[in-house]
C-alpha positions in Angstrom: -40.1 -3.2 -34.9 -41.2 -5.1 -31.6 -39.8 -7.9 -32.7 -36.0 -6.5 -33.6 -36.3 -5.1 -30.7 -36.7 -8.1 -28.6 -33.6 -9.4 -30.6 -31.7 -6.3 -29.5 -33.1 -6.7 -25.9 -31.9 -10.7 -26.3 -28.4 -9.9 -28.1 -27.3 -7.8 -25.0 -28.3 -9.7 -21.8 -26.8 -12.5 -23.6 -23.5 -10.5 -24.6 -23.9 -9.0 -20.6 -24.0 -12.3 -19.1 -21.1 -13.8 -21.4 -18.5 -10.8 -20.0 -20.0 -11.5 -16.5 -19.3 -15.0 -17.4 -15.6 -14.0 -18.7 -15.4 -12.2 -15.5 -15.6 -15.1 -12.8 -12.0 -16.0 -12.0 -11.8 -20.1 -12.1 -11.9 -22.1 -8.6 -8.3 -22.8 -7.4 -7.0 -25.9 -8.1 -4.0 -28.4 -6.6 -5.0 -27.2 -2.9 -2.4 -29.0 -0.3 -1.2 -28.2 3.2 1.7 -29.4 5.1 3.0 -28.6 8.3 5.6 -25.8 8.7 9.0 -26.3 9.1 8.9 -25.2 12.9 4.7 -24.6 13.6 2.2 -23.5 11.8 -0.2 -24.9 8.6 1.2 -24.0 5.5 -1.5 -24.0 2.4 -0.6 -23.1 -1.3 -2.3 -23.8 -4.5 -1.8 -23.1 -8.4 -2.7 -19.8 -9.9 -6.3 -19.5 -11.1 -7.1 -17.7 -14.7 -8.3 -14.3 -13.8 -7.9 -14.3 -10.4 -6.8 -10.5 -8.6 -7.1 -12.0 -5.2 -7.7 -15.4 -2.9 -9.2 -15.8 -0.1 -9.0 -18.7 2.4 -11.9 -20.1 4.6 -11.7 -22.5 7.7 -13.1 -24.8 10.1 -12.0 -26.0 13.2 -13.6 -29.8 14.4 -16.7 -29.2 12.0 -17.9 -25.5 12.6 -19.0 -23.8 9.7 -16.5 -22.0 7.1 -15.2 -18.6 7.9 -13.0 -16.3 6.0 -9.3 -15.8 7.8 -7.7 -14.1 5.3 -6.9 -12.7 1.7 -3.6 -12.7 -0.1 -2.2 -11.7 -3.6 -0.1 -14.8 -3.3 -0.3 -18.4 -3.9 -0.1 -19.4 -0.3 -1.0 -18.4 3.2 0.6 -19.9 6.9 -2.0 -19.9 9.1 -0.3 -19.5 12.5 -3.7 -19.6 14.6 -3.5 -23.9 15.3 -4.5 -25.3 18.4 -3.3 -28.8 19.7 -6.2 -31.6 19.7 -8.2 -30.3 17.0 -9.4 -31.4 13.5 -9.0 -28.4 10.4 -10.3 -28.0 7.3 -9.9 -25.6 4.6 -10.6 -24.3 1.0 -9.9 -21.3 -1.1 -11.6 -19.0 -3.3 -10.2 -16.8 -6.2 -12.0 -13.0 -6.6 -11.8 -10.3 -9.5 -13.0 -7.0 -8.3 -15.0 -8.7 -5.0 -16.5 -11.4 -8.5 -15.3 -14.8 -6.4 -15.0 -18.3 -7.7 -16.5 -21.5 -7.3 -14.3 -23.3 -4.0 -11.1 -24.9 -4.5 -11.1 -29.0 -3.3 -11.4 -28.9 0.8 -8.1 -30.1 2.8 -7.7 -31.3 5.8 -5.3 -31.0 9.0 -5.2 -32.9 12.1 -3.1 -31.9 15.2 -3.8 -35.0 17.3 -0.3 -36.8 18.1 -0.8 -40.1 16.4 -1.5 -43.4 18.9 1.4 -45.1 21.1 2.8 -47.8 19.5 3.4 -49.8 22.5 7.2 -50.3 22.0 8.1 -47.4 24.2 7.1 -46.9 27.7 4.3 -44.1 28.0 3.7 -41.1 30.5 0.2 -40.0 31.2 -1.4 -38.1 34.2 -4.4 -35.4 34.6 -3.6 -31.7 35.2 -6.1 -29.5 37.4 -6.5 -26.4 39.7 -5.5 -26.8 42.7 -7.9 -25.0 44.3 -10.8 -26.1 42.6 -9.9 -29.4 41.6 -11.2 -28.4 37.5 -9.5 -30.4 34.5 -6.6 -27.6 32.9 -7.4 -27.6 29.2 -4.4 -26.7 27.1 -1.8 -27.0 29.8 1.8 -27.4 28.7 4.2 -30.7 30.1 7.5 -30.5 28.6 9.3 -33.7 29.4 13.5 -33.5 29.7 16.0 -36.2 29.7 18.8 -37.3 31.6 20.9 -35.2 29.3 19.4 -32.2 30.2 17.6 -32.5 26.3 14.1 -31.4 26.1 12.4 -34.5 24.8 8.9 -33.9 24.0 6.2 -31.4 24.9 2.6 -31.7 24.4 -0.5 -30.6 26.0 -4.1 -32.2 28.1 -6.8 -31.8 26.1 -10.2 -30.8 27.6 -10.1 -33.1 29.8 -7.2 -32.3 31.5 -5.7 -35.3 30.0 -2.5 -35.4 28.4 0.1 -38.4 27.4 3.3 -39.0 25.8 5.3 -42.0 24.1 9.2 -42.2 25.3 11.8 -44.0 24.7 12.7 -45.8 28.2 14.9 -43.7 30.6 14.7 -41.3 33.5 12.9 -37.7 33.1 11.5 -34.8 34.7 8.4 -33.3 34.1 7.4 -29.6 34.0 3.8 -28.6 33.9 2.5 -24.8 32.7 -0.4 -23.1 32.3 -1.1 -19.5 31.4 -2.6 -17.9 35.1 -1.0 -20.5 37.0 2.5 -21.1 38.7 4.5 -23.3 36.8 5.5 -26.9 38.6 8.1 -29.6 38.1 7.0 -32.7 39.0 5.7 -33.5 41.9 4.9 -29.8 43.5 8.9 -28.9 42.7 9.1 -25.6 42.6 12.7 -25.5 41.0 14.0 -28.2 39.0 16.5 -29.2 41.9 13.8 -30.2 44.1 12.1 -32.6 40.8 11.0 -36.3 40.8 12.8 -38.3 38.4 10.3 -40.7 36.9 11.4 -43.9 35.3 10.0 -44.8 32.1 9.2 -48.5 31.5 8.0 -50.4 28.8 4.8 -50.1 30.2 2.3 -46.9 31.5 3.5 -44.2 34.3 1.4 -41.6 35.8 2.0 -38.1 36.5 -0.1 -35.7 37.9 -0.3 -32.1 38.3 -1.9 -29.7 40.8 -1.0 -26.1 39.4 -1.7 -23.2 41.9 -4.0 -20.3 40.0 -2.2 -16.9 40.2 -4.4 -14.5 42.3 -6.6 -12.2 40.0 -4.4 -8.8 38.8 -6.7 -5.0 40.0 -8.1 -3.6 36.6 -6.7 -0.2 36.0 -7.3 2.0 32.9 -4.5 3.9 31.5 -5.8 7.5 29.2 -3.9 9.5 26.9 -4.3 11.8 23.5 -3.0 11.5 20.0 -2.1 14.3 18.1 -0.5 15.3 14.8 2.8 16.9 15.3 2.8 19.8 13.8 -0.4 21.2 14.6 -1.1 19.9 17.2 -4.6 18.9 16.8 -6.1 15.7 18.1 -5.9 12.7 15.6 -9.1 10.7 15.3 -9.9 7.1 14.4 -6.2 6.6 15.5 -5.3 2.6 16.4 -3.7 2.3 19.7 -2.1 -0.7 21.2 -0.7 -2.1 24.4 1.5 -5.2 23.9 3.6 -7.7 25.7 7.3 -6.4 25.6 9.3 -9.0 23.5 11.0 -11.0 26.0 7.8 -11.4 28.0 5.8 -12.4 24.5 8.5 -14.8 23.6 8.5 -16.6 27.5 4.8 -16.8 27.1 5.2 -18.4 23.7 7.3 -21.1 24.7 5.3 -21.4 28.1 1.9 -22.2 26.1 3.9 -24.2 22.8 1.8 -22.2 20.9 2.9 -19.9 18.1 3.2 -16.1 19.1 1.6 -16.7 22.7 -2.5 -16.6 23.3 -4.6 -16.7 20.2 -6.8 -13.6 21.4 -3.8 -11.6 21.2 -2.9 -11.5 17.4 -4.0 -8.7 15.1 -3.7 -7.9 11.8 -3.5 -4.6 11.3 -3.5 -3.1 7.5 -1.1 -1.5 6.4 1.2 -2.6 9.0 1.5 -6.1 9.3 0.7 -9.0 11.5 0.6 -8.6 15.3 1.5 -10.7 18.5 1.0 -10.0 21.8 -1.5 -7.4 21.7 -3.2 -7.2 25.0 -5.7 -4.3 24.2 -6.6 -2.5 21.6 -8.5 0.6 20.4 -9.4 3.6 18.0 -9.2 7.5 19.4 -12.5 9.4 19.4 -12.9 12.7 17.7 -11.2 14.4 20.6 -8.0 12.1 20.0 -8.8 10.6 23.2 -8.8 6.9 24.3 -8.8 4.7 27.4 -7.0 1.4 27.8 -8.3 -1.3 30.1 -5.7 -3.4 31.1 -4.0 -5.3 34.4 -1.9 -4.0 37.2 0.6 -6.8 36.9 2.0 -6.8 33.7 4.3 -4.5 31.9 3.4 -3.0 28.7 4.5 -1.2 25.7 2.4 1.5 23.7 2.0 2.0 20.3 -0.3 4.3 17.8 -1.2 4.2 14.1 -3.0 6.2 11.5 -2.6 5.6 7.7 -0.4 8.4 6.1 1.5 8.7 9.7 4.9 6.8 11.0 4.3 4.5 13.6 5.1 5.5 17.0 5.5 4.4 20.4 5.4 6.1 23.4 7.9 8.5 24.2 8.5 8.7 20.0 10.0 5.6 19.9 10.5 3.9 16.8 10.5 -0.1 17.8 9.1 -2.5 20.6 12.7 -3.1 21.4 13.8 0.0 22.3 9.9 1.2 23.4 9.3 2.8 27.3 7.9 0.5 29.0 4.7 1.2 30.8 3.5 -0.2 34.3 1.4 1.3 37.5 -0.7 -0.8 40.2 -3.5 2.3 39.4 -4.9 4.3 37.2 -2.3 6.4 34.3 -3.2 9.4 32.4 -0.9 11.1 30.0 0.3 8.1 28.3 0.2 10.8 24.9 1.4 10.2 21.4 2.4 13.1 18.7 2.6 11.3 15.1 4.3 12.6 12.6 3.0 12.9 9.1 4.9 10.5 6.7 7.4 12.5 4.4 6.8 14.1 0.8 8.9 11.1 0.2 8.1 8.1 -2.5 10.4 5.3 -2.3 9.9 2.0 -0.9 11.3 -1.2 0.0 10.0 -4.2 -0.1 11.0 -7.9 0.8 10.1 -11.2 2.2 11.4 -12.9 5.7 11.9 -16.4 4.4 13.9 -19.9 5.6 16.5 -21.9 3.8 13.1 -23.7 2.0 11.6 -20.2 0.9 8.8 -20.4 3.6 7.7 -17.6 5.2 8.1 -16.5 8.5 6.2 -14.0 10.6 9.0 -11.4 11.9 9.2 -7.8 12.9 11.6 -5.9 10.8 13.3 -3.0 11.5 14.9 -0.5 8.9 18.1 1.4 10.1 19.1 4.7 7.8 22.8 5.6 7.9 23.4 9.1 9.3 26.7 11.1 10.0 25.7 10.7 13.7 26.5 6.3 12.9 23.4 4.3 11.8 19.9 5.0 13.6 16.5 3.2 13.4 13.8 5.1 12.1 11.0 2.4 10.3 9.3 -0.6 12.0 6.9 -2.6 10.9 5.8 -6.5 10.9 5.3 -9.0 8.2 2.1 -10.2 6.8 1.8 -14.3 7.4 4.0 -15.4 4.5 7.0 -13.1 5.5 6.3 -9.9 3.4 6.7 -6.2 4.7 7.5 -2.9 2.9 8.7 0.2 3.8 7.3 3.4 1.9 7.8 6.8 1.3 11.5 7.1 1.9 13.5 9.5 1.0 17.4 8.7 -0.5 19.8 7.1 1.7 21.6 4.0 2.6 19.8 1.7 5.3 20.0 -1.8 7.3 17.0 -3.8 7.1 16.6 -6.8 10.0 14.3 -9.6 10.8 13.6 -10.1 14.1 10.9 -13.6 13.9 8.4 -14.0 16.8 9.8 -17.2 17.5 11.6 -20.4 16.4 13.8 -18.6 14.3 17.4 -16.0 15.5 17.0 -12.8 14.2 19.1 -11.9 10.5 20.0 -9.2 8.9 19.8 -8.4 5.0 22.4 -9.8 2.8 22.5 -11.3 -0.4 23.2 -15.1 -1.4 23.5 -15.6 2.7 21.1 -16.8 5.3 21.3 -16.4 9.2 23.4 -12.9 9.3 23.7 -12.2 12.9 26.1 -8.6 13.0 25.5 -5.7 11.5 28.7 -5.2 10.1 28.2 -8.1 7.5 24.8 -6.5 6.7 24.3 -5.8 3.1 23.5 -1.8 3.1 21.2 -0.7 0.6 21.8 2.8 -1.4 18.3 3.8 -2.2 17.6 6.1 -4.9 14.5 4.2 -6.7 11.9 1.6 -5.4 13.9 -1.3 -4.8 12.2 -4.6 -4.3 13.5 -8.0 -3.8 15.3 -7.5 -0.2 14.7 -11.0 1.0 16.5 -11.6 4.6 16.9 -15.7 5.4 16.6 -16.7 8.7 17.8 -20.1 10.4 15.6 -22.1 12.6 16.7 -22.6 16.1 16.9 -26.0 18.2 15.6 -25.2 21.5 16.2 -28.7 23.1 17.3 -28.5 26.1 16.7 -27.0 29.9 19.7 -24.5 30.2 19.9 -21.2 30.7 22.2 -17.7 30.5 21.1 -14.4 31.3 23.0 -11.4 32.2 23.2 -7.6 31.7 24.2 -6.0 29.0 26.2 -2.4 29.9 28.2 0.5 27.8 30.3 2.3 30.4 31.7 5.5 29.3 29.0 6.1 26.9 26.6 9.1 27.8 23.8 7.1 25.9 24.6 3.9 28.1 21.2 3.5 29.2 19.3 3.8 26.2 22.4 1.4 24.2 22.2 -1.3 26.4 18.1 -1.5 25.4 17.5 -3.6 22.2 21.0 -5.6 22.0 20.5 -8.7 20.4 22.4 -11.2 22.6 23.4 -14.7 20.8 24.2 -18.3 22.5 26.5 -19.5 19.8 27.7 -23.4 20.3 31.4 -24.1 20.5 30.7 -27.3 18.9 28.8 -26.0 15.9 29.6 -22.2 16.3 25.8 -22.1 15.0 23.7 -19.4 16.8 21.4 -21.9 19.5 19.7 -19.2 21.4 18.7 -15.4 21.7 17.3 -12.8 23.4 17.1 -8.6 23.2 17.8 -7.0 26.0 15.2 -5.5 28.1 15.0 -1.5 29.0 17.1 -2.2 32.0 19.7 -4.2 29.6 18.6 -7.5 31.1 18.8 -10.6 29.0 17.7 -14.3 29.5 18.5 -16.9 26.8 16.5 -20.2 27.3 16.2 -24.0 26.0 19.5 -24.3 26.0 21.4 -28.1 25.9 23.3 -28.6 28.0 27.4 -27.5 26.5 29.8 -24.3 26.2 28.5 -21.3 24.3 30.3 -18.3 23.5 28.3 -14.6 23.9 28.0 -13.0 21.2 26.1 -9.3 20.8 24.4 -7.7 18.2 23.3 -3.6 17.8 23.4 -1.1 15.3 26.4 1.4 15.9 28.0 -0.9 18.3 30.8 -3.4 19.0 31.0 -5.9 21.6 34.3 -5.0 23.9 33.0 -8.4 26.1 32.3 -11.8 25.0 32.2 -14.4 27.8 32.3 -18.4 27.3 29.7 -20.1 29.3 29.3 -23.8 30.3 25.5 -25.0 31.6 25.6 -28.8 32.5 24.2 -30.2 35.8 26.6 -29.0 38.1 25.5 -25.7 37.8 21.7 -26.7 37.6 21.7 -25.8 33.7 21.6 -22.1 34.4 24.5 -19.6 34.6 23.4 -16.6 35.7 25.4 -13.0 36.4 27.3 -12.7 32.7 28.2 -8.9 32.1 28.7 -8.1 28.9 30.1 -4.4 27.6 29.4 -3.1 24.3 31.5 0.4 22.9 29.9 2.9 20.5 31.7 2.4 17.3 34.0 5.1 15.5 31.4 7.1 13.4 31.7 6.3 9.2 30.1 6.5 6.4 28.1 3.5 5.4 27.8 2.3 1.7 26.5 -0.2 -0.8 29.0 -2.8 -0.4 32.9 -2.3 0.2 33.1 0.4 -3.0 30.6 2.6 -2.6 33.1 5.9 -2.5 31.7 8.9 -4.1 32.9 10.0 -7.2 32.4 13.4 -6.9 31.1 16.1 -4.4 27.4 16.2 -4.5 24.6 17.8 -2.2 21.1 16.9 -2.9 18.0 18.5 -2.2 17.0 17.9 1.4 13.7 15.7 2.0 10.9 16.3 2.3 10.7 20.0 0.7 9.0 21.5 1.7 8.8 20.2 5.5 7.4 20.5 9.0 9.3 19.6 11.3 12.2 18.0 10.3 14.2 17.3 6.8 16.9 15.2 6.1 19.8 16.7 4.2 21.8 13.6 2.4 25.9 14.7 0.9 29.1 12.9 -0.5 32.6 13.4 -0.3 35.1 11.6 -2.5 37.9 12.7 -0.7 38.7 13.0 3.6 38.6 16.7 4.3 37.1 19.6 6.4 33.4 19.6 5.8 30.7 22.1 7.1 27.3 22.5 6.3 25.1 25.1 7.7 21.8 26.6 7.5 21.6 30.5 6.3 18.3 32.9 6.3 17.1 34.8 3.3 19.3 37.8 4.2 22.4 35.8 4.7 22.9 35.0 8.5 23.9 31.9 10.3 21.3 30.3 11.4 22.5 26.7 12.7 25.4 24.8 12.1 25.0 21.1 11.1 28.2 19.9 11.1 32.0 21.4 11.2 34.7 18.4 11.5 36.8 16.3 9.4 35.6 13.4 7.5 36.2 10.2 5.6 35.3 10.5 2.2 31.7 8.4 1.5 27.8 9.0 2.2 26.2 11.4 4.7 23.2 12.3 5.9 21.8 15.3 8.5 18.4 16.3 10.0 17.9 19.3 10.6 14.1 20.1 12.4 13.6 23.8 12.0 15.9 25.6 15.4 18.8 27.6 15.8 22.0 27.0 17.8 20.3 28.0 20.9 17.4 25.7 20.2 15.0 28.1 19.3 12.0 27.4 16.6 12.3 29.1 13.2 9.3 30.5 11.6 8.0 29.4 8.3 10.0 30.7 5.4 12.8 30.2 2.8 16.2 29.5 4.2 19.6 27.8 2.8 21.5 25.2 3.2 25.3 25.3 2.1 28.3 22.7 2.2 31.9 23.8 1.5 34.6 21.2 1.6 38.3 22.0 2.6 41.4 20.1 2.1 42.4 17.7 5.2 45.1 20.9 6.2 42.1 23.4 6.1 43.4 25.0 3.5 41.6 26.4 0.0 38.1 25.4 -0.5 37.7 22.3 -3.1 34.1 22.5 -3.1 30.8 25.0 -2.7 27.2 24.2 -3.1 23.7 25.5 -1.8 20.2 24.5 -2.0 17.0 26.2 -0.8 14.9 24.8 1.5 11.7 25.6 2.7 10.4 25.6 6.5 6.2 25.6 6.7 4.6 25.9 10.1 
């Protein structure tokens, strides 16, 4: 008996250990990485047998192996790459946290490669003027007689930088983050630069950069809280970031991808983050403090899983976000999230270029409504260009990429790439999961010195102030008519389109809802200093339609669905069709029968339409929890007989 029992013993840790064995996904094999088309390291490798998950591990100059990330896919960008260092890195496959042997180790070298010696070469030493300390990492951008950004590179630790060029005349510009930017030597604008001549041989250039004085400290305080009750949200994420323009002018001042390395976050659940100056979780009370500087301007966000997104003052992007700013301490700086909807569609996509690689964006979902299109989902890709949307209700939306950098922003569209107006957006009728909403983007050149800034205005619109915030403003070449330049406008409608070649652009504008009435031609070139300043540009609210899928997407019939959520607290959305133009009302009734709130009473176009209501009557007073109704009836045009009658319940829980 001892004996079969051994053998039973022996039969099992050996059948135990062969499913363990069958368990352990194989190493990854056929490793490579290449540089991205505009920055970045790109890695992929070929699918391993039993693999759920990857993760990727690297070194920088030697260090030990760390994990950066972990990805369903068969490829990660890592964006985090440094000038004058040496990478290395490998990848593991994992089956329910069981993880591989490592994949073969690659390597990556950002070191410019040596002068050949048939070009002249530009070297000098960058330090503090105050001090007299080499400037690691400072930026020299180096611009020909054209006007044509040449090259950039940066000094390396010890202050040190150099670059190969072809023989001419240039003008340096030196930058540093902290420090007041210089063209060479001590210019302060680039009318005042030294040209330097550039020989077959070696020229010097150095920089002193003056150190920007110190910002005061302040702390800025607020609570989160859940909407509808009202009760303090813990273990709630809050952020302060750079507004766009300002992330995007310290991008291009540092040449490195989405501004300062300490600033990026990736957040779960929401995608990958730039410009995040502080961050921080809400204790039990829903309370948190910010420590940040005096100087800077800032927008605010806050996140819990199974909430929407918000930032401050319930706004729904960074573009059209309050900004934030106060030489002293802030308090009240408050949040009230909103749970997400009893909603359970999705969509889901990748930001990609014309060679299917990735790119890091923001992306913005717009839902059509009867009041014209309005932004209500933001959200960021992961590094490879992926984001989703979920629990949506039915609707038609917009969906736009808007890439850190590098890239002009697109919109969703099929077959196409580079879709810069909303109008020749692809709209999406959503009534099941829908996958596959790729949006292609189109690098940009930024070349050159030039640039155009203005304001951006809607005069006669009672909404000016908040339309003129978030317009995409294009540079569009004559030559080319390719989109060369861009920039969203700030809160104040301020744009400022940068590295620019010299030429003639035409203006173009870009926002949800709105048409430009404006579009002014503008010529940089030396005369003007490569900058032409002052351009106004007027956008008009457009005429309120319907929006469907595509250019015949006309009801059939008269329909009105059930509102979403259902039940809801404190808002639904109430989604009809119309085949036919007519007189269309819908209202909301109590359980005995009386008006409570009318949602809409006009004539419309026959399509797609979709309401809110959030739970008040017509004087804008807060229902209490219940059942109520919610009836359309459709007239002909002449407001004659009714053609068509239909109620649903709804139900209101405080």
């Amino acid at each position: 008996m001892n004996r079969w029992n051994s053998v039973v013993v022996l039969l099992l840790v050996c059948l135990f250990v062969g499913v363990a064995m069958a368990q352990v996904p194989a190493p990854p094999a056929n490793l490579t990485v290449h540089r991205g088309l505009t920055e970045g390291v790109v890695l992929q490798w070929d699918s391993s047998a039993g693999a759920g998950y990857y993760k990727i591990y690297k070194s920088r100059d030697g260090s030990e192996f760390y994990n950066i990330a972990a990805t369903e896919h068969l490829g990660y960008i890592d964006w985090m790459i440094e000038p004058f260092h040496h990478y290395a890195y490998y990848v593991r496959a994992f089956m329910n946290d069981v993880g591989s042997g490592s994949s073969d180790t690659v390597f990556f070298n950002t070191f410019p490669p040596p002068p050949s010696g048939a070009h002249g070469v530009i070297t000098g030493r960058i330090t503090d003027d105050s001090t007299g300390l080499p400037l690691r990492e400072a930026v020299v951008k180096f611009f020909g007689p054209n006007g044509l950004w040449n090259v950039r590179t940066h000094t390396d630790t010890g202050g040190v930088y150099w670059a190969e060029l072809d023989t001419g005349r240039y003008v340096l510009r030196a930058e540093k983050f902290g420090y007041f930017p210089e063209w060479f030597d001590n210019a302060l604008q680039l009318s005042g630069a030294t040209v330097i001549p550039v020989h077959q041989d070696t020229t010097t250039a150095d920089f002193g950069l003056r150190p920007i004085p110190i910002p005061v400290p302040i702390n800025v305080t607020g609570v989160v809280r859940d909407s509808s009750s009202a009760q303090p949200l813990a273990n709630t994420f809050v952020a302060f970031l750079r507004p766009f323009a300002a992330e995007r002018h310290l991008e291009d001042e540092l040449g490195l991808f989405g501004g300062l390395l300490g600033e990026h976050f990736d957040l779960p659940g929401f995608g990958n983050m730039s410009g995040v100056v502080w961050f921080g979780f809400t204790d039990t009370n829903g309370q948190y403090t910010a420590h940040l500087r005096s100087d800077l301007r800032y927008i605010a966000m806050a996140f819990k899983p199974g909430y929407i997104p918000k930032f401050y003052q319930d706004k729904h992007s960074p573009f059209d976000a309050d900004r934030i700013s106060s030489p002293h301490d802030t308090s009240g700086i408050d949040f009230n999230l909103v749970q997400n909807p009893l909603a359970f569609l999705s969509i889901s996509g990748t930001v990609h270029d014309s060679s299917n690689s990735g790119v890091v964006s923001h992306v913005v979902l717009i839902r059509a409504t009867i009041f014209g299109p309005r932004l209500v989902r933001y959200r960021t890709t992961d590094s490879l260009g992926n984001y989703n949307f979920h629990n949506l209700s039915p609707g038609i939306f917009l969906v736009k990429a808007v890439p850190l950098n590098y890239y002009a922003p697109a919109w969703y569209k099929a077959g196409s790439c580079g879709v810069s107006n909303w109008h020749n957006a692809d709209s999406i009728r959503l009534t099941g999961n829908r996958a596959g909403v790729d949006i292609c983007v189109l690098p940009l050149p930024g070349d050159g010195l030039g640039r155009i800034a203005g304001l951006v205005t809607s005069p006669g619109n009672v909404s000016a102030a908040s339309s003129a915030q978030g317009v995409t403003v294009y540079a569009v070449a004559n030559s080319t008519n390719a989109v060369v330049g861009y920039d969203v406008t700030e809160d104040d409608g301020s744009f400022s389109i940068g590295n620019l070649a010299p030429g003639t652009y035409h203006i173009v504008v870009d926002k949800e809802g709105y048409s430009a009435v404006t579009n002014p031609t503008v010529t940089i070139g030396a005369s003007n200093n490569y900058e032409a300043t002052n351009n106004a540009i007027s956008i008009a609210q457009d005429q309120v339609t319907s929006v469907g899928e595509g250019t015949s997407a006309v009801p059939t019939a008269y329909r009105l669905d059930q509102n979403y959520p259902n039940p809801f607290n404190p808002s639904t959305t109430i989604r009809f069709e119309i085949p036919k133009s007519g007189i269309v009302a819908v209202k909301i009734y109590n359980l005995i029968g009386q008006e409570v709130a009318v949602l809409a009473s006009s004539t419309l176009d026959a399509g797609t339409y979709t309401l809110q209501w959030n739970g008040t009557d017509q004087s804008g007073r807060q229902m209490g929890s219940g059942i109520y109704f919610v009836k359309l009836v459709a007239s002909s045009p002449e407001g004659g007989a009714k053609v068509f009658t239909q109620t649903r319940k709804i139900m209101l829980l405080k």
